[in-house]
C-alpha positions in Angstrom: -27.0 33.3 44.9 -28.3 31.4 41.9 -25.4 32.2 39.8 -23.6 29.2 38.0 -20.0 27.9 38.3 -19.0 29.7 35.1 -19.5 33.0 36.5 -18.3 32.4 40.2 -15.2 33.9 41.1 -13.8 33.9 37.2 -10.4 36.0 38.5 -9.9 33.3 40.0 -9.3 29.3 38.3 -12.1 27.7 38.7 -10.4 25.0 40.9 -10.4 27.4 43.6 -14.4 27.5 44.2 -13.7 23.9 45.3 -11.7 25.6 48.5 -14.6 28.0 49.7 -17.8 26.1 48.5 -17.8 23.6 51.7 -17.9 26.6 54.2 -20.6 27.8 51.7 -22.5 25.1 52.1 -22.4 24.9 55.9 -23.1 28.4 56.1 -26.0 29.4 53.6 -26.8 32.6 53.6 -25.1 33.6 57.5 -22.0 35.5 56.4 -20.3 35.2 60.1 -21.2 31.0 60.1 -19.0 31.1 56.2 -16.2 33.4 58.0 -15.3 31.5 61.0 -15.7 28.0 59.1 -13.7 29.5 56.6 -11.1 30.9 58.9 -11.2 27.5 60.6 -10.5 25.8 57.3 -7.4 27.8 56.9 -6.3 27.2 60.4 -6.2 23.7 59.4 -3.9 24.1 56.1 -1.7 26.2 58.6 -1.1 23.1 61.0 -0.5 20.9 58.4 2.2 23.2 57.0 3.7 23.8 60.8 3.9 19.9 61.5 5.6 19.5 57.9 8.2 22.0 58.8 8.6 20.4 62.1 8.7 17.0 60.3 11.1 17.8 57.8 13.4 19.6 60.7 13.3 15.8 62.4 16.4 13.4 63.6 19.7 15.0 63.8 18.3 18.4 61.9 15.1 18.9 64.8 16.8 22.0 65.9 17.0 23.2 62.9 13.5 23.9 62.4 13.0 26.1 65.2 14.4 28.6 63.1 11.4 28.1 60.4 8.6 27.4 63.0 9.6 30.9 64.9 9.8 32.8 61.6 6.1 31.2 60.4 4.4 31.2 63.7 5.4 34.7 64.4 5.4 36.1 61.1 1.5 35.1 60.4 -0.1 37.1 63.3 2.4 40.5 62.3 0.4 40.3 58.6 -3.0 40.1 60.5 -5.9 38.2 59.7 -6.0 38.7 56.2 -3.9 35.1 56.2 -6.8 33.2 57.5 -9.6 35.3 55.4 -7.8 34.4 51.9 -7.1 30.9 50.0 -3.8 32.2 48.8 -2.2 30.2 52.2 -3.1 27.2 49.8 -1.0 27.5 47.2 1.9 29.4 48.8 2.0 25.9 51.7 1.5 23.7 49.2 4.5 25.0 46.9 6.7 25.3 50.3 5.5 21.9 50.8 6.8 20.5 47.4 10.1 22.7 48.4 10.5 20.6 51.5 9.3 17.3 50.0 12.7 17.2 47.7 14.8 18.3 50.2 16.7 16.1 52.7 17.3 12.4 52.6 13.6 10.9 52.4 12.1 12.9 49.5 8.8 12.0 48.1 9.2 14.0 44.4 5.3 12.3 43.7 3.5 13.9 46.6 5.4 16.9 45.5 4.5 16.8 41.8 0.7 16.5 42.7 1.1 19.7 45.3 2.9 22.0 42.7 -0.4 20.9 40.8 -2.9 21.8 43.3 -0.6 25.2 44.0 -1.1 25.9 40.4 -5.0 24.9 40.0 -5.8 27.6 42.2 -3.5 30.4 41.8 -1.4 29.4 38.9 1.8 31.0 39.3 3.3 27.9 41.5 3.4 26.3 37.9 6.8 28.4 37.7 8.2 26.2 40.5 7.9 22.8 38.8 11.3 23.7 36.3 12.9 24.7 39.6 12.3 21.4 41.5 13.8 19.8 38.7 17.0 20.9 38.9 17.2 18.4 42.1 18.8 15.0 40.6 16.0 13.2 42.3 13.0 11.1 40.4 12.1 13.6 38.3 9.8 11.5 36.4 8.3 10.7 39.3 7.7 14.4 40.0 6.3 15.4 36.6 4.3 12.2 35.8 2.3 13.3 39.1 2.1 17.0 38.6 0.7 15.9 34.8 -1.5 13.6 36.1 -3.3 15.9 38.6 -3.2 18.9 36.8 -4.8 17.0 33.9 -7.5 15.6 36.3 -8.3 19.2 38.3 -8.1 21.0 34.4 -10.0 18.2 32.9 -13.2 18.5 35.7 -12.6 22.2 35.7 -12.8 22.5 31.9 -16.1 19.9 32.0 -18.3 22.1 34.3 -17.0 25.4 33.4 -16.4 25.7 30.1 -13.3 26.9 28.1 -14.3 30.6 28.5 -14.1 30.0 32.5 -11.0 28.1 32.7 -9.1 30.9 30.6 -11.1 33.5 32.4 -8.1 34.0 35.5 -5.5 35.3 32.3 -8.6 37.4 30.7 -9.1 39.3 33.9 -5.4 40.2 35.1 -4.6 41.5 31.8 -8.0 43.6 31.9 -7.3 45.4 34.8 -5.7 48.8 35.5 -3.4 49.5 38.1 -3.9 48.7 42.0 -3.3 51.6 44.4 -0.8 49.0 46.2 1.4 47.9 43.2 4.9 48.8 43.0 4.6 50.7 39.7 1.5 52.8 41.4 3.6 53.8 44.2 5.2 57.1 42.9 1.6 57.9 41.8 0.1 57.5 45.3 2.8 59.3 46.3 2.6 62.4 43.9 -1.6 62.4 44.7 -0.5 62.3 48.9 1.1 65.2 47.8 -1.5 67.3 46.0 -4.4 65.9 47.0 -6.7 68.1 44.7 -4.7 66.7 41.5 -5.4 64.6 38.9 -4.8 61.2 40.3 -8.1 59.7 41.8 -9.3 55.8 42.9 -11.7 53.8 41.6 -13.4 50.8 43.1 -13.7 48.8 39.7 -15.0 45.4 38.6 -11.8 44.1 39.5 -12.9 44.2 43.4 -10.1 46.6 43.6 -9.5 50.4 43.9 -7.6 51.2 40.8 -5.5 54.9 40.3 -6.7 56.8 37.6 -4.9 59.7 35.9 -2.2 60.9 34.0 0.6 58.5 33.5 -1.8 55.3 35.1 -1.8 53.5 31.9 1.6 53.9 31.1 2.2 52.0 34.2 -0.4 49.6 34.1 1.8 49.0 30.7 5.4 49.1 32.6 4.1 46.4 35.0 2.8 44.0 32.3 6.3 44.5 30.3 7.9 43.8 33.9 6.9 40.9 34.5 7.6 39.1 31.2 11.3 40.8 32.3 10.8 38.9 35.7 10.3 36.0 34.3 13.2 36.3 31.4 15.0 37.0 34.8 13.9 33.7 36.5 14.5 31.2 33.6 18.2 33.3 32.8 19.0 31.9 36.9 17.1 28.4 35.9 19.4 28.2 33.3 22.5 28.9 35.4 21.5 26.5 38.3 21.3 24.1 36.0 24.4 25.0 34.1 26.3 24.4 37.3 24.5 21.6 39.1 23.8 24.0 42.0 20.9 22.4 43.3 21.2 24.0 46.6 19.8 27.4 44.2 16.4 25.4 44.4 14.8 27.2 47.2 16.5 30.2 46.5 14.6 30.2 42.6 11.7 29.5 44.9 11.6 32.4 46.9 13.0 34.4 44.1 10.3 33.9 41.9 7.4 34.4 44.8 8.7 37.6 45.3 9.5 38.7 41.9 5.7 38.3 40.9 4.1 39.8 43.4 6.4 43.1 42.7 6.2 43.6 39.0 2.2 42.7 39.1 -0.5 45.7 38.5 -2.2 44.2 41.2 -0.6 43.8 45.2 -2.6 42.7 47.1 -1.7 42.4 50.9 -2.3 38.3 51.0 0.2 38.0 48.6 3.2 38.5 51.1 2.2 34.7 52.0 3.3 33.7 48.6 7.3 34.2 49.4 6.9 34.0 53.4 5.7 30.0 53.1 8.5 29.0 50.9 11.0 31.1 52.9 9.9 29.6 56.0 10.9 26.1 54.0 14.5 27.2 53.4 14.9 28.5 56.8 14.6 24.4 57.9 17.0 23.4 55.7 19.5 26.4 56.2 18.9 28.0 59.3 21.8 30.2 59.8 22.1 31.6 56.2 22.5 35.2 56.7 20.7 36.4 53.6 18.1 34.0 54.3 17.5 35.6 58.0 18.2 39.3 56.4 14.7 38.5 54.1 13.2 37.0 56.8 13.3 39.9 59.2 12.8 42.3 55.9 9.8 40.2 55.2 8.2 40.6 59.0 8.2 44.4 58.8 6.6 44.7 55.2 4.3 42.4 57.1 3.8 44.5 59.9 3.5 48.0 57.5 0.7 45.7 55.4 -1.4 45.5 58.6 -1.3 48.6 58.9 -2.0 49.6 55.5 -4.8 47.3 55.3 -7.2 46.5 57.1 -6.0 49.2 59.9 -5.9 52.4 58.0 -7.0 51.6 54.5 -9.8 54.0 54.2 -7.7 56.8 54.6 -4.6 55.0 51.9 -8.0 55.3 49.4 -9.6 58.6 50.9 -7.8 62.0 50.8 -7.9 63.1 54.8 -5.3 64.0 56.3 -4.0 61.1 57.6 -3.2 59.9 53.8 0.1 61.0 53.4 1.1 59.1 56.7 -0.7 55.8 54.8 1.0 56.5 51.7 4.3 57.0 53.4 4.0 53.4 55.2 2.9 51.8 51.7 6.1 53.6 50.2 8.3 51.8 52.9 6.6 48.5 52.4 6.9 48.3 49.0 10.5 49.5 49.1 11.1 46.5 51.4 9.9 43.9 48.8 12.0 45.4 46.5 14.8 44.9 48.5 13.7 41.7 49.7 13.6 40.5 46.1 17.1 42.1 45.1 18.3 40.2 47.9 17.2 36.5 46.8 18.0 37.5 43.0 21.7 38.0 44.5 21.9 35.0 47.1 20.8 33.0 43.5 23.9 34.5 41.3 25.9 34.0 44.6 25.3 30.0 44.7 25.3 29.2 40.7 28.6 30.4 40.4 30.5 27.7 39.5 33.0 27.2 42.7 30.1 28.6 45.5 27.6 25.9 43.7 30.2 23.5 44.0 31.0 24.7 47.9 27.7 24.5 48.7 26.5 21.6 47.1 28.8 19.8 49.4 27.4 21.3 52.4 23.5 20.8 51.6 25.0 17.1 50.9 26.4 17.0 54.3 23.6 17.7 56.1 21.4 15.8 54.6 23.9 12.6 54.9 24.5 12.5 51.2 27.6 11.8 49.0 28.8 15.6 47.6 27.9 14.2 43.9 24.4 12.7 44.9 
């Protein structure tokens, strides 16, 4: 629309154009040509990622990853089409994909490296994942000499055609913005405004292409969130530090999932794509330990928040941001949703202290080396 690539999408890294300019291309100006090669695009990423997790269930684990495939071919359809309508499936596939490419017996820690880098390019908290896949004893240097190399090629072109101001414009713009209606911290003010409709608290579509709550207490919270995540990420690096303290590299995809749930959570902003974040690399431990029963626990958690996002958007969103009288129902269904991601979250926090203690990373260690035909100190 005649605008220029420093002011296209700038909540987003500028990287990202790259995923939705093709369909733009094809499409001109026929919105419905851009959606369904758009939604096409995405169906592609989402084979790619379903043969990987075949792939990497192959040999004498091949049963093993009907677990995963069940859990992401099921679980995608119970969010709705939002998956296929938003890039985030990139980055979440492509961290679960670097999860999976360190795993097992035939790791490729390059091709890793170089995903975590594309991950981060266009949504930048996968960069958080790189520490974690180096607490596997396997080529690291391999791992970060590829990751450097390709983020410094995708930052180098980005910073070359947008400018400095665009490729810091993603970090200007989340800490701009007030707080989304479907944030955790918003919560007990949607609830409180269900309740009296006629008070204080009101939405507001914003810049931010988001409804925002405004009223008493909003930026206090808008505050809380900001100050928790810096304590989610304090959190993160205090169960980095412990993994690593006690060789527990099985704690990898734990940190993983940990971390794409913890962010989501503590963010101002919740959007519904972002469930995708934690359900791709979830769907990546599930291959390598099927029958962990904390793993299946957020699994199923994860499938109804899914299933209560639908709902909440795109199904019944106009009444979650209008005050009829079906709002308090809405309100109600985000309450339980985001009390499930909570929980989901509290769950992989605890399954992470659980395997870097010293004897269960130890136990467990020689487990994940077992199955993968390893020796217990490998």
């Amino acid at each position: 629309h005649g605008g220029s690539l420093a002011t296209t999408l700038p909540e987003y890294p500028l990287p990202a154009v790259g995923i939705v300019l093709p369909q733009y291309l094809i499409a001109g100006e026929q919105i419905t040509t851009y959606l369904v090669t758009f939604f096409v695009s995405m169906l592609v990423v989402d084979a790619a990622f379903t043969w990987l997790l075949f792939r990497s269930g192959s040999g004498h684990r091949r049963h093993t990853a009907s677990t995963a495939l069940t859990f992401w071919l099921w679980w995608l359809p119970v969010l709705g089409p939002i998956v296929f309508l938003r890039f985030d499936l990139v980055p979440a596939c492509a961290t679960a994909a670097a999860l999976l490419l360190t795993a097992g017996r035939r790791t490729r820690p390059a091709i890793a490296g170089a995903a975590v880098a594309v991950g981060a390019a266009i949504k930048l908290w996968p960069v958080l994942i790189l520490p974690v896949l180096l607490l596997r004893a396997v080529r690291r240097r391999s791992l970060v000499l590829c990751f450097v190399v390709t983020g410094a090629v995708i930052g180098g072109a980005a910073l070359a055609l947008g400018g400095w101001d665009r490729l810091t414009s993603p970090l200007h713009w989340q800490s701009d913005r007030g707080l989304q209606i479907e944030s955790i911290v918003a919560t007990p003010f949607m609830v409180l405004r269900a309740l009296n409709p006629t008070g204080p608290w009101q939405e507001s579509y914003t810049r931010f292409k988001a409804y925002e709550l405004l009223g008493p207490g909003t930026q206090a919270g808008a505050a809380l969130a900001d100050a928790a995540l810096y304590v989610a990420i304090g959190v993160l690096a205090w169960l980095w530090w412990r993994a690593r303290r006690c060789g527990a590299g099985v704690a990898v995809p734990w940190l993983v999932v940990s971390t794409a749930l913890l962010l989501p959570i503590t963010d101002k902003a919740l959007s519904p794509q972002y469930l995708l974040w934690s359900a791709a690399p979830l769907a990546a431990l599930l291959v390598t330990h099927p029958h962990d029963r904390e793993a299946r626990t957020v699994a199923a958690t994860l499938a109804v928040a899914a299933a209560l996002t639908q709902v909440e958007y795109p199904l019944a969103y106009e009444s979650l941001v209008g005050s009829g009288p079906s709002a308090g129902t809405v309100t109600g269904i985000l309450l339980v949703r985001n009390l499930l991601l909570v929980a989901a979250a509290a769950l992989a926090v605890q399954k992470c202290l659980q395997v870097t203690g010293r004897r269960a990373a130890v136990v467990e260690q020689s487990d994940e080396a077992s199955r993968a035909g390893l020796p217990a100190d490998a």
